[in-house]
Each structure stands twice: as structure tokens, then as C-alpha cells.
N, CA, C and O atoms as a GROMACS GRO file, in nm:
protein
  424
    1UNK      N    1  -7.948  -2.580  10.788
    1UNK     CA    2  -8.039  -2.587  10.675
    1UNK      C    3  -7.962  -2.627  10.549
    1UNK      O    4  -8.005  -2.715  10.474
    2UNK      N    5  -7.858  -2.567  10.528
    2UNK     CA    6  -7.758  -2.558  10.409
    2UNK      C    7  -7.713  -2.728  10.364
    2UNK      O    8  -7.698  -2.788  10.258
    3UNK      N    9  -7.700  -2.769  10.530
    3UNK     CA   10  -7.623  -2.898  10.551
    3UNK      C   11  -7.750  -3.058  10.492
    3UNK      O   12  -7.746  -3.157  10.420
    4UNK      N   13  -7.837  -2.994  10.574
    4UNK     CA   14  -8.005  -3.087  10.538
    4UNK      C   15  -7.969  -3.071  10.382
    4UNK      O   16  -7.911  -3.157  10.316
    5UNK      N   17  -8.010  -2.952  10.336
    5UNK     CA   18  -8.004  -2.976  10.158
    5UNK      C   19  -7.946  -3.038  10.131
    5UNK      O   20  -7.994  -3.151  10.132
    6UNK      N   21  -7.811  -3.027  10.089
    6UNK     CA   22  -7.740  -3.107  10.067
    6UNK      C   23  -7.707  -3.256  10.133
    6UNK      O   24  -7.616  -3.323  10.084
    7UNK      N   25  -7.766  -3.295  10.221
    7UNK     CA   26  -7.794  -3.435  10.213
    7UNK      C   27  -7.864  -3.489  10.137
    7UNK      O   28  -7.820  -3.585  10.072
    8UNK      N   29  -7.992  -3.446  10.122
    8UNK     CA   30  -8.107  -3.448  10.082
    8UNK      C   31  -8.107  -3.471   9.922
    8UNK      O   32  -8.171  -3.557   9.861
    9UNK      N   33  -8.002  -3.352   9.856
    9UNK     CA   34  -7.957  -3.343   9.717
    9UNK      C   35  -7.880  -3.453   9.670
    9UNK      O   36  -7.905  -3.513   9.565
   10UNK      N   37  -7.728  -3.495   9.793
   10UNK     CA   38  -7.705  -3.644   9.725
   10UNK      C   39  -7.762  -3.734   9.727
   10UNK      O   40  -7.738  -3.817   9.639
   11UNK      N   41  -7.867  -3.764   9.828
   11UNK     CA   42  -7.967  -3.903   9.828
   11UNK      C   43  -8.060  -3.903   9.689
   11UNK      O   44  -8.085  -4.000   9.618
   12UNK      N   45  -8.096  -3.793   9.675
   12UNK     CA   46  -8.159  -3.777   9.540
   12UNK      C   47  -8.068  -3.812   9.404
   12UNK      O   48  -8.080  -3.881   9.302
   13UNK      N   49  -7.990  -3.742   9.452
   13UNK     CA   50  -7.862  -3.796   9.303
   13UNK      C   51  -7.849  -3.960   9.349
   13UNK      O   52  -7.882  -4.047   9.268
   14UNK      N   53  -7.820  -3.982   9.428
   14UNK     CA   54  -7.789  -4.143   9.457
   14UNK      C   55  -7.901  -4.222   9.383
   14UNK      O   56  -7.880  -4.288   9.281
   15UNK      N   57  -7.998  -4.211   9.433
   15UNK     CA   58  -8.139  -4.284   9.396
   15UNK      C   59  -8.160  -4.254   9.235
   15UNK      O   60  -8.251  -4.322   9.187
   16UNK      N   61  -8.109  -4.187   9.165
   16UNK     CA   62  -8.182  -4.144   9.057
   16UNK      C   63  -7.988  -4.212   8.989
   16UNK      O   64  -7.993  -4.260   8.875
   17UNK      N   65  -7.916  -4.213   9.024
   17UNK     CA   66  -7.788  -4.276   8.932
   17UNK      C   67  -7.833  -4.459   8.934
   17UNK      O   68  -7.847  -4.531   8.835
   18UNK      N   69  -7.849  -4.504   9.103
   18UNK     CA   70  -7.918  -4.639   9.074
   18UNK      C   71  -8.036  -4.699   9.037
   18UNK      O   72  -8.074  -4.812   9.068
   19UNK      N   73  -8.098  -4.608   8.962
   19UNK     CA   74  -8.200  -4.624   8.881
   19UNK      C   75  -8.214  -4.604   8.746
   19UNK      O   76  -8.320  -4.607   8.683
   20UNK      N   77  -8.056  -4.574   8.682
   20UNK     CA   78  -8.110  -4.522   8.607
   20UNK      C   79  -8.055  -4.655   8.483
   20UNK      O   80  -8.020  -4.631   8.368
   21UNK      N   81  -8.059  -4.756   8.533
   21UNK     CA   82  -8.026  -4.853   8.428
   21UNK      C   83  -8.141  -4.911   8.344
   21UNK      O   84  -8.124  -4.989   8.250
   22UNK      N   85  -8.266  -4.862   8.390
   22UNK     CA   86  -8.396  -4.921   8.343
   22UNK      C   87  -8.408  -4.758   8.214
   22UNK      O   88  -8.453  -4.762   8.100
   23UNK      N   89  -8.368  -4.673   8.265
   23UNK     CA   90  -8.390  -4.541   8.185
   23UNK      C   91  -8.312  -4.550   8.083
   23UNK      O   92  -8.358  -4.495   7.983
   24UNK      N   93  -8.212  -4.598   8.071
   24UNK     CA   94  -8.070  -4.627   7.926
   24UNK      C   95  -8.093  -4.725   7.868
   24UNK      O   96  -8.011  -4.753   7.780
   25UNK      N   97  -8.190  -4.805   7.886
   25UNK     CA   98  -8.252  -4.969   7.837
   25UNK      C   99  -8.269  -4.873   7.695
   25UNK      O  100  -8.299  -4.754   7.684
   26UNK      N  101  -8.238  -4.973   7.596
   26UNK     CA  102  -8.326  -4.954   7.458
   26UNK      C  103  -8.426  -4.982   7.428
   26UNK      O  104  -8.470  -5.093   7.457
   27UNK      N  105  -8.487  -4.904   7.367
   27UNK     CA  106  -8.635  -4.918   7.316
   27UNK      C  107  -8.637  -4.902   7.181
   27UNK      O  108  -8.608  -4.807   7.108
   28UNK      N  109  -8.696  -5.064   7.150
   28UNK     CA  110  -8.665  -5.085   6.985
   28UNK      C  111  -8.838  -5.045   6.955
   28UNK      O  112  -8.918  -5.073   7.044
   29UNK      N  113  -8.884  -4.986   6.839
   29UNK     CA  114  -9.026  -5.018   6.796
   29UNK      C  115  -9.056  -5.112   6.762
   29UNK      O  116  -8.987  -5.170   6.679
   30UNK      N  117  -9.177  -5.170   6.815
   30UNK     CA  118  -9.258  -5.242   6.792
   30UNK      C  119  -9.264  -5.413   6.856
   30UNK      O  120  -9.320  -5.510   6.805
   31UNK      N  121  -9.166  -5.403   7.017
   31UNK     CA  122  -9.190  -5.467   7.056
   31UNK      C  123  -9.189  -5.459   7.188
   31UNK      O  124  -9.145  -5.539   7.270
   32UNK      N  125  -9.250  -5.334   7.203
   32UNK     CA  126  -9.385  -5.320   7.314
   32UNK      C  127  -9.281  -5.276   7.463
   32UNK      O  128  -9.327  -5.238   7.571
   33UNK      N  129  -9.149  -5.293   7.434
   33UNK     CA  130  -9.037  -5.234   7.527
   33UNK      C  131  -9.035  -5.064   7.531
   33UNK      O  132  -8.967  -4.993   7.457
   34UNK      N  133  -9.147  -5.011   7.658
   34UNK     CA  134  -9.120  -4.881   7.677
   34UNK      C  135  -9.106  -4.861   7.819
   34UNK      O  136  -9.141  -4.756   7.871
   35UNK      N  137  -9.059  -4.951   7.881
   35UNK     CA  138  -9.037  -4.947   8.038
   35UNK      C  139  -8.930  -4.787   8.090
   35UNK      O  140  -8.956  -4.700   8.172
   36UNK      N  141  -8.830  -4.802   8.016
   36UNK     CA  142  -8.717  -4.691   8.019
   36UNK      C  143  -8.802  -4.558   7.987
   36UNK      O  144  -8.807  -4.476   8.080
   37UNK      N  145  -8.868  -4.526   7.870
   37UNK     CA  146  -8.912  -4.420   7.850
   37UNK      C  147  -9.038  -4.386   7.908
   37UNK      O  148  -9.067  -4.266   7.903
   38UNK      N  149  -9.126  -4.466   7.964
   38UNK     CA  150  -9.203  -4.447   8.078
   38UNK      C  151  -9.149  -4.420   8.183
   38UNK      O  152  -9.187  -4.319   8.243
   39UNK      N  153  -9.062  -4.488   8.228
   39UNK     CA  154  -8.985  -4.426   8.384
   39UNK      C  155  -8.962  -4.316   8.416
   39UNK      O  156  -8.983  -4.253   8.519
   40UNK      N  157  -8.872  -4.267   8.228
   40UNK     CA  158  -8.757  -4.109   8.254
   40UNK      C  159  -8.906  -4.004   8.273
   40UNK      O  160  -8.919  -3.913   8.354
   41UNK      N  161  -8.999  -4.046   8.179
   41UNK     CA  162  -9.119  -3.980   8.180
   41UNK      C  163  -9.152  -3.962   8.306
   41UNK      O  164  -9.113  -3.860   8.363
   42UNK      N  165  -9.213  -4.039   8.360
   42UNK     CA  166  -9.278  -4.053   8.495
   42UNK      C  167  -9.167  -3.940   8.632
   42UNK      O  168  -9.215  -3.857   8.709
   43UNK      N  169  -9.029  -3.978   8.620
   43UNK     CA  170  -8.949  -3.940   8.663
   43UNK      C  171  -8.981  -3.799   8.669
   43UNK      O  172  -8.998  -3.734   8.772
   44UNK      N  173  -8.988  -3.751   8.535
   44UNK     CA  174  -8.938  -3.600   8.462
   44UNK      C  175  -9.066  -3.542   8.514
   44UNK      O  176  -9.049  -3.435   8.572
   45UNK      N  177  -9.203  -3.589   8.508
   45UNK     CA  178  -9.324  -3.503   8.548
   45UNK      C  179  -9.277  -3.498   8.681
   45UNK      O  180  -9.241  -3.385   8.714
   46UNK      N  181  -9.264  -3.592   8.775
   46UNK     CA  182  -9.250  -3.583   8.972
   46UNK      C  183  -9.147  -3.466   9.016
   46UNK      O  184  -9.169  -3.405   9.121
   47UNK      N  185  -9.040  -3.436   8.939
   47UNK     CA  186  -8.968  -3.338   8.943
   47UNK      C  187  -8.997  -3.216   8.910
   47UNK      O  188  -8.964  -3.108   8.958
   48UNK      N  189  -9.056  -3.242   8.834
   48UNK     CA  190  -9.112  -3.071   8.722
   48UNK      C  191  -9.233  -3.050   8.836
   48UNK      O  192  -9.243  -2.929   8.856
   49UNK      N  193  -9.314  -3.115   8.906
   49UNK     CA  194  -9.448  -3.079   8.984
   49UNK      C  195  -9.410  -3.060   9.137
   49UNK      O  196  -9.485  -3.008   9.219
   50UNK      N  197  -9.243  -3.125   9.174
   50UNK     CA  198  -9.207  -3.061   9.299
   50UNK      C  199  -9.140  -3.001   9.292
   50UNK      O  200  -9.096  -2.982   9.406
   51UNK      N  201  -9.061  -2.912   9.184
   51UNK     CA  202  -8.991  -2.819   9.187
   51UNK      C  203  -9.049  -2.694   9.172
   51UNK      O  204  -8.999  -2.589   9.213
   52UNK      N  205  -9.150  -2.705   9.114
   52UNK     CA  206  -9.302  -2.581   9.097
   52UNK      C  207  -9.354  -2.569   9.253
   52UNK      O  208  -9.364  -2.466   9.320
   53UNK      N  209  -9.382  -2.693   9.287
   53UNK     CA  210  -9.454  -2.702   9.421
   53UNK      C  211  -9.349  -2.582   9.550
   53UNK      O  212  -9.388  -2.496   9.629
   54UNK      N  213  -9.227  -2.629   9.521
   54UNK     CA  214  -9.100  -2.532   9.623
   54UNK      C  215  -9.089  -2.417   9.564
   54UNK      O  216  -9.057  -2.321   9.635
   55UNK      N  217  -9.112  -2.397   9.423
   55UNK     CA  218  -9.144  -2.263   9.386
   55UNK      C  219  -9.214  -2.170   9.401
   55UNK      O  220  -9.172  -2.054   9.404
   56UNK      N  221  -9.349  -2.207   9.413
   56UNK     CA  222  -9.464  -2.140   9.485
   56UNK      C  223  -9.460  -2.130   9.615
   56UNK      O  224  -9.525  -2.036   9.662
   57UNK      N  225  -9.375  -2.231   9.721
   57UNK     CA  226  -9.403  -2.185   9.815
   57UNK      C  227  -9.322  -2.109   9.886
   57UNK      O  228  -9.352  -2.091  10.004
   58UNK      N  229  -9.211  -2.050   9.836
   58UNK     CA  230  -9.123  -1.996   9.833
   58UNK      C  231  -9.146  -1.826   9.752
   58UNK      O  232  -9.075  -1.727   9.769
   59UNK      N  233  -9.232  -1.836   9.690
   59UNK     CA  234  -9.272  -1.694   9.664
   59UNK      C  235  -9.400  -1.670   9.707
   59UNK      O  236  -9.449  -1.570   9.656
   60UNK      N  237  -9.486  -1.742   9.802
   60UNK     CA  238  -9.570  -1.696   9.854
   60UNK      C  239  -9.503  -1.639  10.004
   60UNK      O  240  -9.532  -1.539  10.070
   61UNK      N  241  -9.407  -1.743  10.028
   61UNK     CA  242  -9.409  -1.744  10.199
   61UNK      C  243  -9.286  -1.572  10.186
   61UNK      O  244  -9.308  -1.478  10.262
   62UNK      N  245  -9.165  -1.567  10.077
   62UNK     CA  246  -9.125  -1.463  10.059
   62UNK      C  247  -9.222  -1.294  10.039
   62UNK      O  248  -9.189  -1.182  10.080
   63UNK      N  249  -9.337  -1.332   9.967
   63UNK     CA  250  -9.454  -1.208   9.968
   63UNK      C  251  -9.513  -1.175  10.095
   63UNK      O  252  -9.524  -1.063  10.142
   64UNK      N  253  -9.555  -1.304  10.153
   64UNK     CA  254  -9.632  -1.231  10.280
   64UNK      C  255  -9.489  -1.191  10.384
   64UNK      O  256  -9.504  -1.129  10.489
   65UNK      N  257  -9.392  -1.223  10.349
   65UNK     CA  258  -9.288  -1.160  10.472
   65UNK      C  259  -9.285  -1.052  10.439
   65UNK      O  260  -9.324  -0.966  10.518
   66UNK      N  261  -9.240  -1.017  10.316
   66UNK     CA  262  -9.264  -0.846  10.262
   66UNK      C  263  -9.373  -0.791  10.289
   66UNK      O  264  -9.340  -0.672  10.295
   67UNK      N  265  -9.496  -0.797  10.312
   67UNK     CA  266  -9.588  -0.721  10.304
   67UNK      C  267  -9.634  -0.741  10.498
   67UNK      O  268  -9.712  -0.670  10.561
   68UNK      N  269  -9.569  -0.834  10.539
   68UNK     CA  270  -9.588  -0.812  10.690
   68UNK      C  271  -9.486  -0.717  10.786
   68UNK      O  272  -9.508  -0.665  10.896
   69UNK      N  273  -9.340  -0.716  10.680
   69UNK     CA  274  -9.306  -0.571  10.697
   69UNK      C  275  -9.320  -0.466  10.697
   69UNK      O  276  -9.284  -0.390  10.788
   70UNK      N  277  -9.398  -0.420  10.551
   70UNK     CA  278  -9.424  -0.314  10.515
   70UNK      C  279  -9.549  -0.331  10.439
   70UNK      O  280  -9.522  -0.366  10.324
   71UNK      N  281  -9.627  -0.324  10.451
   71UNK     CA  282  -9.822  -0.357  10.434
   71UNK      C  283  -9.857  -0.241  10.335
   71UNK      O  284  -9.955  -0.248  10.261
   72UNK      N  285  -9.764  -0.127  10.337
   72UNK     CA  286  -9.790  -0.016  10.236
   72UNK      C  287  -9.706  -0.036  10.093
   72UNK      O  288  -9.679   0.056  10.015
   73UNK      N  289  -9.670  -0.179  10.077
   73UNK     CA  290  -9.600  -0.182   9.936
   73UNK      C  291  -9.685  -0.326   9.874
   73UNK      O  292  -9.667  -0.386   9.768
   74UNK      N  293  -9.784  -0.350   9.986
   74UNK     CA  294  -9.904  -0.469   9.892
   74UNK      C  295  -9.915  -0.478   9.788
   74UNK      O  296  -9.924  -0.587   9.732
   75UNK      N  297  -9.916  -0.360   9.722
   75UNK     CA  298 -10.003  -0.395   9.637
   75UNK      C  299  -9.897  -0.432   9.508
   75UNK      O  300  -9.906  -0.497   9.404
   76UNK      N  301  -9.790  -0.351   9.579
   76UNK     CA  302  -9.659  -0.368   9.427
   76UNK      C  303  -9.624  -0.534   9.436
   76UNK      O  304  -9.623  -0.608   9.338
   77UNK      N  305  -9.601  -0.568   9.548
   77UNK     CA  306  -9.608  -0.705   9.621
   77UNK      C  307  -9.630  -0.843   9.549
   77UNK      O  308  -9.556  -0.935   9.514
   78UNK      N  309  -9.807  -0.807   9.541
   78UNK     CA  310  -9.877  -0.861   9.527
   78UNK      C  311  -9.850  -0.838   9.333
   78UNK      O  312  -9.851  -0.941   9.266
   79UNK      N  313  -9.831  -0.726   9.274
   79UNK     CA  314  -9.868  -0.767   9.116
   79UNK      C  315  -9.730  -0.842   9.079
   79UNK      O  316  -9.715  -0.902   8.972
   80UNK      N  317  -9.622  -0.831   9.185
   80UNK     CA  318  -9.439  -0.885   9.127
   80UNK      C  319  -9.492  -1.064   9.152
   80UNK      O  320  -9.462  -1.162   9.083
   81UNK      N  321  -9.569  -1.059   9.262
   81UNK     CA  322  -9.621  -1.262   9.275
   81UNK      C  323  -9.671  -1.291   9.167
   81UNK      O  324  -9.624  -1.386   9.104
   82UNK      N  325  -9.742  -1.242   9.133
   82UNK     CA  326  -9.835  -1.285   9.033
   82UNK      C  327  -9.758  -1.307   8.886
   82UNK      O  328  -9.784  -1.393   8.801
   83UNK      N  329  -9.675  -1.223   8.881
   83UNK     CA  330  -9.581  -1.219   8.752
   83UNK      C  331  -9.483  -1.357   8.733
   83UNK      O  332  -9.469  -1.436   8.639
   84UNK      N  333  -9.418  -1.344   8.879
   84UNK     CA  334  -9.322  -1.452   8.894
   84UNK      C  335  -9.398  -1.648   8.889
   84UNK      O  336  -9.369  -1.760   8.847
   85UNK      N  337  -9.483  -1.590   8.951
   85UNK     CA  338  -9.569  -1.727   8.995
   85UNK      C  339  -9.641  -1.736   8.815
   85UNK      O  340  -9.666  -1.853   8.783
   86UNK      N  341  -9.664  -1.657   8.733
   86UNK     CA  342  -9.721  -1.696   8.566
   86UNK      C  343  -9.599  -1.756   8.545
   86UNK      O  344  -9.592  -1.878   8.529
   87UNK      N  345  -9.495  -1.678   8.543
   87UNK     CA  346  -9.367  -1.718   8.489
   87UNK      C  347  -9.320  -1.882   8.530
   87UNK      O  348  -9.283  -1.951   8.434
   88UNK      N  349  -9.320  -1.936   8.649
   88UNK     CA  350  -9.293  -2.038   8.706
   88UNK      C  351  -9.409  -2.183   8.664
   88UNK      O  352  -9.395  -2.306   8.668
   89UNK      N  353  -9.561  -2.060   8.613
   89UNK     CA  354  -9.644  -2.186   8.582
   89UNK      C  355  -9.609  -2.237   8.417
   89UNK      O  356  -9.594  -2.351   8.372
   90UNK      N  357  -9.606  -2.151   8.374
   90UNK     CA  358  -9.547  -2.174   8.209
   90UNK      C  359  -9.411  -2.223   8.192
   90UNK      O  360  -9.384  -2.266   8.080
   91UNK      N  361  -9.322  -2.224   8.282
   91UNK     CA  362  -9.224  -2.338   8.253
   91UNK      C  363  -9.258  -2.450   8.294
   91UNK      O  364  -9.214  -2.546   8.231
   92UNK      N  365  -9.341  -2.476   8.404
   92UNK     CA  366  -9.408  -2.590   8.442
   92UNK      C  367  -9.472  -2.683   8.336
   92UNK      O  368  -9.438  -2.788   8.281
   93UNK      N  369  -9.590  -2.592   8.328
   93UNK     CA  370  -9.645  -2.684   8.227
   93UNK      C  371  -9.586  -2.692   8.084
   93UNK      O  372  -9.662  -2.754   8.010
   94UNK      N  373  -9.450  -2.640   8.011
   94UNK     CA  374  -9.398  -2.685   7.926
   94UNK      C  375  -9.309  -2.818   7.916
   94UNK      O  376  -9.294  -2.898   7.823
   95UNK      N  377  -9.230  -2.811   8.103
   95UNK     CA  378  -9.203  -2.942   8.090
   95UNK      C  379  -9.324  -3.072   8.122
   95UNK      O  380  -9.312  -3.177   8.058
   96UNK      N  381  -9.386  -3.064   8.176
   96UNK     CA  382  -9.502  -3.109   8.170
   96UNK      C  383  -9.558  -3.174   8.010
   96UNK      O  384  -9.572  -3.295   7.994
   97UNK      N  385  -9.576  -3.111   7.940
   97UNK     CA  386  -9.618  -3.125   7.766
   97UNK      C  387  -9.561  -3.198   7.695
   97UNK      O  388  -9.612  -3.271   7.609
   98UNK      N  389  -9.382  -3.183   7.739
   98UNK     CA  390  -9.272  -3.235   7.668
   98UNK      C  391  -9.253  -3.388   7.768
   98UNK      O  392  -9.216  -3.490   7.711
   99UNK      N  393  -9.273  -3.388   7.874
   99UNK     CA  394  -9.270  -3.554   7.926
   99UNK      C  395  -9.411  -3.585   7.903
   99UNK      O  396  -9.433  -3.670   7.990
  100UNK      N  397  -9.503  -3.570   7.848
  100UNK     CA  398  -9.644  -3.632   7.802
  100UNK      C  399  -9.622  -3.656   7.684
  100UNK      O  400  -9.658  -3.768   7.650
  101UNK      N  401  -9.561  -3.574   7.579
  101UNK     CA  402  -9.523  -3.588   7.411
  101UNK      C  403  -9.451  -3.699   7.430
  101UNK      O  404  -9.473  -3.792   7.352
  102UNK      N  405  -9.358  -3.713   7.526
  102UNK     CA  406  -9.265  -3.834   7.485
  102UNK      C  407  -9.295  -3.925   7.534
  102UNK      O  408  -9.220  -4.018   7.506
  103UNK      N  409  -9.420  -3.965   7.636
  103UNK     CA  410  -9.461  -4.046   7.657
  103UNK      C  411  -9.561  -4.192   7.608
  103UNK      O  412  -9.552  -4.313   7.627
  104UNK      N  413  -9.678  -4.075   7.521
  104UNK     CA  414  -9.721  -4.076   7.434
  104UNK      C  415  -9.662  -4.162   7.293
  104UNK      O  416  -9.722  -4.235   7.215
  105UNK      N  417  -9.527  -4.120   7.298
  105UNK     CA  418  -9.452  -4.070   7.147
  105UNK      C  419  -9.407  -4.230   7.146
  105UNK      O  420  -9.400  -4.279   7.033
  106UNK      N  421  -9.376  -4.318   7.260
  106UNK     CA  422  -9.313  -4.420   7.296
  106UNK      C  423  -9.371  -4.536   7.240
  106UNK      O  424  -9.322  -4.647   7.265
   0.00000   0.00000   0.00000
């Protein structure tokens, strides 16, 4: 498993270093050049919505293992998900806000 990740992690670093010459492009105002800051944008939401996505499912699939152990601590269980999973949606949607502001902003 350890070994998969980390493949997985440099192909991602790979793909995102040879791409990133369109993202360092300058963008002067007012002549309509926002290719770079649309990209990093575009980029920055797909990351921020699958790193939430492995987040949630990773504290759901961690809750029901706990509570299929021990079914008499549900309910504590169940209010620590709910906490963690607010917590995970509000950093979400802040980066979320901040690659729309700058998208926008472009």
C-alpha cells in the first residue's frame, strides 16, 4: 500500500512540475492573458475537492470500524465524525473561496 502511494505521489508531482510552465506564464492586465491563473485555479479547486473527498472517506470508513467493534461507544463515535468531518468541510470550502477569488480576480 505504502509502495502504491508513493508511486502515485511522484506521478502526481511529475505531472504537476511539467505543467507547470503555463502556471508561471505572466499575466499582464488587460490583455486578456489569464491562461496561467485559470489553470493554477482550476488545478487548486481538483485538489482541494479530492483531498476532502479521501478525507471523508477515511473518517467514515475509520467510524464504522469503531463502532463495528464496539457498537456501545456510537454514539461518542458518531458526535467525534461529525466534528472532524465540519472541521474538514470548512477548510474545504475556504480553499475553495480563495481559488474562485482569484479566479474571478484575473
Amino acid at each position: 500500500m505504502t509502495e502504491k502511494m508513493l508511486r502515485l505521489a511522484s506521478v502526481s508531482l511529475g505531472v504537476l512540475l511539467l505543467g507547470a510552465s503555463p502556471l508561471l506564464a505572466a499575466d499582464t492586465p488587460g490583455t486578456g492573458n489569464f491562461y496561467g491563473t485559470a489553470l493554477g485555479c482550476g488545478i487548486g479547486c481538483a485538489l482541494t475537492l479530492v483531498g476532502a473527498g479521501i478525507g471523508f472517506g477515511k473518517i467514515g470508513a475509520s467510524a464504522l470500524e469503531s463502532m463495528a467493534r464496539q457498537p456501545e461507544v456510537a454514539g461518542q463515535v458518531s458526535a467525534s465524525m461529525i466534528t472532524i468531518a465540519a472541521l474538514l468541510e470548512g477548510a474545504t470550502f475556504f480553499s475553495l473561496i480563495v481559488c474562485i477569488i482569484l479566479a474571478f480576480k484575473s
